[in-house]
N, C-alpha and C positions, 0 to 999 in steps of 0.2 A: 630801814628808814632812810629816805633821799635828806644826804645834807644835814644828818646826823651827826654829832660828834661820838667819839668813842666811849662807852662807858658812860649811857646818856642819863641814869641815877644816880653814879658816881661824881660825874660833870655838875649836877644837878645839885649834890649834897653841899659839893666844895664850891659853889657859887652862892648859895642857900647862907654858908658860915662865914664866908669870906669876903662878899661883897655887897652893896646896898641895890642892888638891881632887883628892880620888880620880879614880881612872881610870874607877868605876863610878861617878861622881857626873857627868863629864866625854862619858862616854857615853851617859848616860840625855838629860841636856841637849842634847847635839849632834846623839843618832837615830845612833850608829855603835856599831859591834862594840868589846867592850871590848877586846878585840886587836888592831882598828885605833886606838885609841885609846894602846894599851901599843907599837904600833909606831911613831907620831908620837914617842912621847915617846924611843925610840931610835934614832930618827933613820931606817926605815928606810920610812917612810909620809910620805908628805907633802911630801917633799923640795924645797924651792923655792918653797912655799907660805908667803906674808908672814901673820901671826898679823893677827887682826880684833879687835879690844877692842869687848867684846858692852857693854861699858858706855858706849861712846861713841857709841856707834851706836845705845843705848835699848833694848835688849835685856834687857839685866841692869843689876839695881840693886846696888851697891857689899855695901851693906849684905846681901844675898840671899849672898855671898860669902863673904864675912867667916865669916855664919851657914852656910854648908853647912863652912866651915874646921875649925869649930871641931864638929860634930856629922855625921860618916863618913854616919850614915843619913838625913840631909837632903837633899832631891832640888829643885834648881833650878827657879826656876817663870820663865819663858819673859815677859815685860813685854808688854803685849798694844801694839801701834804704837799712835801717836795719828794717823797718817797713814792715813787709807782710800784704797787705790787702786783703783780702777775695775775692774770686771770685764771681762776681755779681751771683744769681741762676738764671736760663734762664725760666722766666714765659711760662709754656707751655701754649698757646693757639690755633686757629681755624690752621692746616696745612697750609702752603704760596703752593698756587698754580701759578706757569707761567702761563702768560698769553696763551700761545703757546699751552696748555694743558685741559686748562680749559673747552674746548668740548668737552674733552674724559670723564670729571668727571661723567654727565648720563652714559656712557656705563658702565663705571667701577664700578659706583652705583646699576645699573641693574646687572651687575656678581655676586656681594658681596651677595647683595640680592637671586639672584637662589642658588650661591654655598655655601651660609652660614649665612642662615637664623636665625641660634642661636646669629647672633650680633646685637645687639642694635644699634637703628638710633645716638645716641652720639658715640658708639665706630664708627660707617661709617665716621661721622662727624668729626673726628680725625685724620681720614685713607685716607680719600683722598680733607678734608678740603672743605665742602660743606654745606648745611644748611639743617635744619626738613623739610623747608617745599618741597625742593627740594625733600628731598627723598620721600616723603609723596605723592607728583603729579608723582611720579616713579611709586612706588608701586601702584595706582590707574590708571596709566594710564591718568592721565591727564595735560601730561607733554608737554607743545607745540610743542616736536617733539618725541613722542613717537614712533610714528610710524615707524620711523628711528634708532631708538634706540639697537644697536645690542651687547651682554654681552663681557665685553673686562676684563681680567684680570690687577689689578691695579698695580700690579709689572712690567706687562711686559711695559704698558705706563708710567711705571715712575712717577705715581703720590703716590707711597708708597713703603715701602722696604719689603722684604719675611721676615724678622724678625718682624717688625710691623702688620706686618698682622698676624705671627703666635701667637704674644704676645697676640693681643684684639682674635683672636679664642680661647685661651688657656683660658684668663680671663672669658670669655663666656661660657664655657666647664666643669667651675669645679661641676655644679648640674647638670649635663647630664648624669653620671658613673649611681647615684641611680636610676633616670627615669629609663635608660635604664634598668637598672637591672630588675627591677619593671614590667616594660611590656616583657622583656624575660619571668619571673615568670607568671604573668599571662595566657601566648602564651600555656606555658607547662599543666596549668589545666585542669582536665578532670570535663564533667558534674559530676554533685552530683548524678544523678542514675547509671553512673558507677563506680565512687569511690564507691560508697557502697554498689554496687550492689554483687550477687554473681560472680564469673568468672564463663565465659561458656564453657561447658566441650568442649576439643577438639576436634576436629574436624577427623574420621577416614573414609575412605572409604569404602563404603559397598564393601563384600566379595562375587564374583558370587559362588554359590552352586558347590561344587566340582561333578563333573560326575563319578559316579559307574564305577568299570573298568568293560569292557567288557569279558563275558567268551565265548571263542571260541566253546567249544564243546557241551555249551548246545546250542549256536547258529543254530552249525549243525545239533545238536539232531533233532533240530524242524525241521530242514529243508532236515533233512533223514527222520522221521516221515512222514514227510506230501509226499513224491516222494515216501515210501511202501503205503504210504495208498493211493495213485492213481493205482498204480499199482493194488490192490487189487480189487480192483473198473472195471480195466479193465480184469481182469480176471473171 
């Protein structure tokens, strides 16, 4: 309760016996029904409940009292502690799945699984709040309803945030840079009998034989030649 004092039946009881302040001024102060309020003070609430003095304990100032005594529509103002306590740390354990949800967790399991195999079955088990051996009859295929089982992204059903899931991919990601590096590198070597081999000379196309130019006149020669030496023949 906001703005509650400590011990708000006890507060309640030892206001009720100790001072003349309404029931509605005694319940607005405490955060209780003014009927449980009107039942303390008959004894039929509270029963065995030791009274708290809100002024001892720093809660209420004397004077705050006195002033709501004397004016019915004065309302109690709460002493803010001089004591800060620490906020409890919130134990992270297994995600709270809804009930309403909790059939989507196979699909979203099976997604994680295809689109992002570099996450460990405890990061999945954080991410959408499920268990080894669940994921384990996933990955096998021996999931009572595999068969059915179709990949759903686990942002979009709400059973994890895009920041949570980019955090445990990121977590998962930091020895994947050298891998990869590693097999780029290897992708790029060549066998050993070509690295050391000699290189082979390049490559030029053969040249067809250039053709003599043709001389016209010894052409005709011969072929004046040979029309006198017929004629010779016929004569």
């Amino acid at each position: 309760m906001a703005n509650a004092p400590l011990m708000p039946k006890a507060t309640a009881v030892w206001l009720v016996e100790n001072t003349a302040l309404t029931f509605d001024q005694i319940a607005d102060f405490c955060k209780l029904h003014v009927l449980e309020v009107k039942g303390i003070a008959d004894g039929e609430v509270a029963q065995g409940i030791k009274g708290l003095d809100p002024v001892s304990t720093g809660q209420l100032a004397r004077e705050e009292i006195e002033r709501a005594e004397t004016n019915p529509n004065h309302r109690l103002k709460l002493l803010e502690s001089k004591v800060r306590l620490p906020e409890p740390k919130r134990r992270r354990g297994p995600r709270y799945t809804p009930v309403s949800k909790r059939q989507d967790r196979p699909n979203a399991i099976l997604w994680l699984l295809r689109n992002h195999p570099e996450l460990k079955d405890s990061q999945i088990m954080r991410l959408v709040g499920t268990t080894k051996t669940t994921i384990e009859s996933i990955k096998e295929r021996t999931h009572w309803n595999a068969q059915n089982l179709t990949p759903m992204d686990p942002v979009t059903l709400g059973l994890c945030s895009q920041i949570d899931l980019d955090i445990e991919v990121q977590r998962s990601s930091k020895d994947r840079p050298a891998t990869a590096a590693s097999h780029e590198h290897e992708a790029t070597l060549l066998p050993v009998d070509v690295s050391t081999g000699e290189a082979p000379e390049p490559f030029t196309p053969a040249r067809k034989p250039r053709e003599e130019a043709i001389d016209l006149e010894t052409v005709f020669a011969k072929l004046g030649g040979s029309r006198k030496s017929e004629t010779d023949d016929e004569e």
